[in-house]
TIDOKE-98622 format. One record per residue (C-alpha): x, y, z; residue in one letter. Coordinates in steps of 0.25 Angstrom, whole numbers, plus 5000, padded with zeros to 4 digits. Each point is the difference from the previous one (the first is absolute). Layout:
<kollums>
KOLLUM   px   py   pz marmar
KOLLUM    X    Y    Z      a
...
</kollums>
This chain:
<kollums>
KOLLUM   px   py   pz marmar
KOLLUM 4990 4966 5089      x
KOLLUM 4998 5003 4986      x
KOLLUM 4998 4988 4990      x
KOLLUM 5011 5001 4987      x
KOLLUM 4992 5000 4988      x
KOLLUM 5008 4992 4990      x
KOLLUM 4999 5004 4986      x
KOLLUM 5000 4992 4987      x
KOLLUM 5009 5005 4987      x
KOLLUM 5013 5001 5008      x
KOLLUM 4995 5014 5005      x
KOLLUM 5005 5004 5011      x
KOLLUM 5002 5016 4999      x
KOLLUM 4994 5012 4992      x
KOLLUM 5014 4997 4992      x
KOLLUM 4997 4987 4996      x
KOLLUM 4987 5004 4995      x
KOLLUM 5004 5011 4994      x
KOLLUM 5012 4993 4995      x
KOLLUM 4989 4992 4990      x
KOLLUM 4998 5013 4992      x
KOLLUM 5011 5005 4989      x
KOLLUM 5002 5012 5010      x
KOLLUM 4996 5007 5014      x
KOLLUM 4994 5012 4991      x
KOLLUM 4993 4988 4991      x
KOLLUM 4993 4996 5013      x
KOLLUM 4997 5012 5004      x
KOLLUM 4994 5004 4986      x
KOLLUM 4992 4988 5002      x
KOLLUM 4995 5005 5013      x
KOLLUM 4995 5013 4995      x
KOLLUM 5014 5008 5007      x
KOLLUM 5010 5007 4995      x
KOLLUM 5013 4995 4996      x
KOLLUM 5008 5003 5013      x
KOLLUM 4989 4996 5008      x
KOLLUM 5005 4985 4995      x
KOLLUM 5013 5004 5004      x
KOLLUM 4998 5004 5014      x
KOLLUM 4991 4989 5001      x
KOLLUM 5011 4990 4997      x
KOLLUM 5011 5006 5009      x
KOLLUM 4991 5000 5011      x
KOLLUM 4995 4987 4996      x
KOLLUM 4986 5007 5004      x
KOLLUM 4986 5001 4993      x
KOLLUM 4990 5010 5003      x
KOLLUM 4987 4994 5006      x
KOLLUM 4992 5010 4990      x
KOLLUM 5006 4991 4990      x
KOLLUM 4996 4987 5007      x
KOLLUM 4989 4997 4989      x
KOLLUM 5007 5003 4987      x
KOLLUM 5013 4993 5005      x
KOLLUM 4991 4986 5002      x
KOLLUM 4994 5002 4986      x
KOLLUM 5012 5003 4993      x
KOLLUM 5008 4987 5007      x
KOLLUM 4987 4991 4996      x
KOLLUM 5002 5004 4985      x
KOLLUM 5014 4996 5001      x
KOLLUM 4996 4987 5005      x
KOLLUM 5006 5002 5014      x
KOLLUM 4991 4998 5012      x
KOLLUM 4998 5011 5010      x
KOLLUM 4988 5004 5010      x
KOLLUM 4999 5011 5006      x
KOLLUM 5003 4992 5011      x
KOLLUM 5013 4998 4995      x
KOLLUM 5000 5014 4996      x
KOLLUM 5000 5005 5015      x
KOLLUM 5011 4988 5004      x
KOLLUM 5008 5007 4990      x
KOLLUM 4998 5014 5007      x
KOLLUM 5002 4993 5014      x
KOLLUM 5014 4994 4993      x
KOLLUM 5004 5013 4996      x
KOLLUM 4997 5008 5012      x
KOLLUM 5012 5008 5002      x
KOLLUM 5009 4998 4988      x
KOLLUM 5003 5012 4994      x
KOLLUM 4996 5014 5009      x
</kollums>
């Protein structure tokens, strides 16, 4: 059985953490996407893993803790959402 990695900032979901940012296209801006990357990203409550890297950096400028750990147990709760 897989161990639930709990994670700091209230984040529980791509939403929430992309909820931090004045809009899904901001984020995805952010991220090096387009805007409707954000968008997608948002209603499926999914990240790409190629983003996994920049999406860590740009949480720890905005003062919110995320590893990349936390990255992936954000993936694993959103598998599904959205297909």
């Amino acid at each position: 059985m897989s161990r639930r990695v709990e994670l700091p900032n209230g984040i529980s979901s791509f939403r929430d953490l992309i909820d931090r940012w004045p809009s899904a296209a901001a984020f995805a801006r952010d991220a090096g996407a387009n805007e409707d990357s954000g968008r997608i990203w948002y209603r499926r409550d999914r990240v790409p893993e190629r983003y996994r890297l920049v999406v860590v950096s740009l949480a720890a400028e905005k003062g919110i803790v995320l590893t990349t750990t936390g990255f992936d147990e954000l993936r694993r709760r959103g598998a599904g959402v959205g297909k």
